[in-house]
C-alpha positions as CSV (number, residue, x, y, z in Angstrom):
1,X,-8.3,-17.0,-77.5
2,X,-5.4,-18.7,-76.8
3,X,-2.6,-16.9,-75.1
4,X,1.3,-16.7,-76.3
5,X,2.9,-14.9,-73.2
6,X,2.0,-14.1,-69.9
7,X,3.1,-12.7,-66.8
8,X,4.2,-13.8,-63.5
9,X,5.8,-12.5,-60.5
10,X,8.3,-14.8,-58.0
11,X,7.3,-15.6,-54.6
12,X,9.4,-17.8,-52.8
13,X,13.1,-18.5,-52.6
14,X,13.0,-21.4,-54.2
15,X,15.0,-20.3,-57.5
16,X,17.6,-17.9,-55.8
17,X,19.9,-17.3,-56.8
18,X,18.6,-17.2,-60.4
19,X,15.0,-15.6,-59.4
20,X,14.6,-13.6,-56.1
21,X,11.4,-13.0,-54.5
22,X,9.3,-10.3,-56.4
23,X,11.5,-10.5,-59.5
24,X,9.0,-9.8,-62.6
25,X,9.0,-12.5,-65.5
26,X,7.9,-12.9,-68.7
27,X,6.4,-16.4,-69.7
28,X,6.1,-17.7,-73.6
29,X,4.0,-20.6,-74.8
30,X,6.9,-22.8,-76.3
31,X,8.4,-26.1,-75.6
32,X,11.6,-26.4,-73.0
33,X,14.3,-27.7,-73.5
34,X,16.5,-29.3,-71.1
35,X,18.0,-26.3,-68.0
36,X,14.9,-23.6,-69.3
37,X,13.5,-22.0,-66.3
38,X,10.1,-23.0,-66.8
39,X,6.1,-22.0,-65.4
40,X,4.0,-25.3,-64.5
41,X,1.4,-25.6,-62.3
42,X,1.3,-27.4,-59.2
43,X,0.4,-30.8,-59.9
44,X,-1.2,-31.1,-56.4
45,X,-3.1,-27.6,-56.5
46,X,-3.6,-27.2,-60.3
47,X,-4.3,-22.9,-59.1
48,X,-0.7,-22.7,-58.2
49,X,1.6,-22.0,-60.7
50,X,5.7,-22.1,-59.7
51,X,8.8,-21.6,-61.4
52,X,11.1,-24.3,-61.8
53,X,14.2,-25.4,-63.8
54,X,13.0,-28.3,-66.1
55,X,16.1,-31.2,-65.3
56,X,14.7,-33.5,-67.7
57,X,11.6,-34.6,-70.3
58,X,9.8,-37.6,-71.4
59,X,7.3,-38.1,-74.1
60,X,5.0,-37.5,-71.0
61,X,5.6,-34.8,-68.9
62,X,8.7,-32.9,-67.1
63,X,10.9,-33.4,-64.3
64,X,11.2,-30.0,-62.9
65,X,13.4,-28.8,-60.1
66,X,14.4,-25.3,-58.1
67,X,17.9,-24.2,-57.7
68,X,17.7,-24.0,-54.2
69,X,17.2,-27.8,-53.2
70,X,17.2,-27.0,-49.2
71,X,13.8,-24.4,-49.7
72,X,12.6,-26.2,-52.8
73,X,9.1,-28.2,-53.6
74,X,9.5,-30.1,-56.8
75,X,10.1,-33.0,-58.5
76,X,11.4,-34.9,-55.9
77,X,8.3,-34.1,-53.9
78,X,5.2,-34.6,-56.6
79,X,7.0,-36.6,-59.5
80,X,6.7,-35.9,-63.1
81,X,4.6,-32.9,-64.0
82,X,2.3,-34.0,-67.0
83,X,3.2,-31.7,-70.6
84,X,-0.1,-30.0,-70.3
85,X,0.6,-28.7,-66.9
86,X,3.5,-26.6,-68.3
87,X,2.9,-23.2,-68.4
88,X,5.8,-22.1,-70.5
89,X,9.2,-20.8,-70.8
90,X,10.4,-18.2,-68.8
91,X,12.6,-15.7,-71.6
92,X,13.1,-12.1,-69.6
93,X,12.9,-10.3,-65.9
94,X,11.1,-6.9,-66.4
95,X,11.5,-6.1,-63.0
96,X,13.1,-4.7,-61.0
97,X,14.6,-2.4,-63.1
98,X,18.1,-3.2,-61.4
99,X,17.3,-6.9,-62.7
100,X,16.1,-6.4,-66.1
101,X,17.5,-9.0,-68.7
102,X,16.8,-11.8,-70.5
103,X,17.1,-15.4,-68.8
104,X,19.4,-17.9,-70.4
105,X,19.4,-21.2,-70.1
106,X,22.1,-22.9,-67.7
């Protein structure tokens, strides 16, 4: 079975001030489009998934970076993550309840 949506919560401060640290987010199987706030895994420990803002796209992967350059590990760091790698889109914050909305693109 093949999954459409899934959950994830924030760790880091990486995305603030977008994302905070234990902000709840719902994740949909589509394809980005240039400033999404995306899932991928962690080119360099496949287990890890992050959230990342996806800069830019090639017919090969996606250059992905976090809105906080100073704390962030991205792009810059690991290179291109390859289009299977991509988790998917990130569309709403369920949590906390003071947070809840959907996220735009910037």
């Amino acid at each position: 079975m093949v999954r459409l949506a899934c959950r994830l919560v924030v760790k880091g401060d990486s995305m603030r001030p977008t994302l905070l640290p234990g902000d709840r987010v719902l994740v949909v199987r589509s394809r980005p489009r240039s400033g999404d706030l995306v899932a991928v895994r962690d080119p360099r420990e496949p287990e890890r998934v992050m959230v990342k803002r996806l800069a830019d796209s090639s017919r090969t992967g996606a250059w992905v970076l976090g809105d906080d350059p100073l704390t962030s590990t991205d792009s810059r760091h690991f290179g291109e993550v390859p289009w299977p790698m991509v988790v998917g889109r990130l569309v709403y914050r369920y949590a906390p309840p003071a947070r809840v909305g959907r996220i735009s693109r910037r």
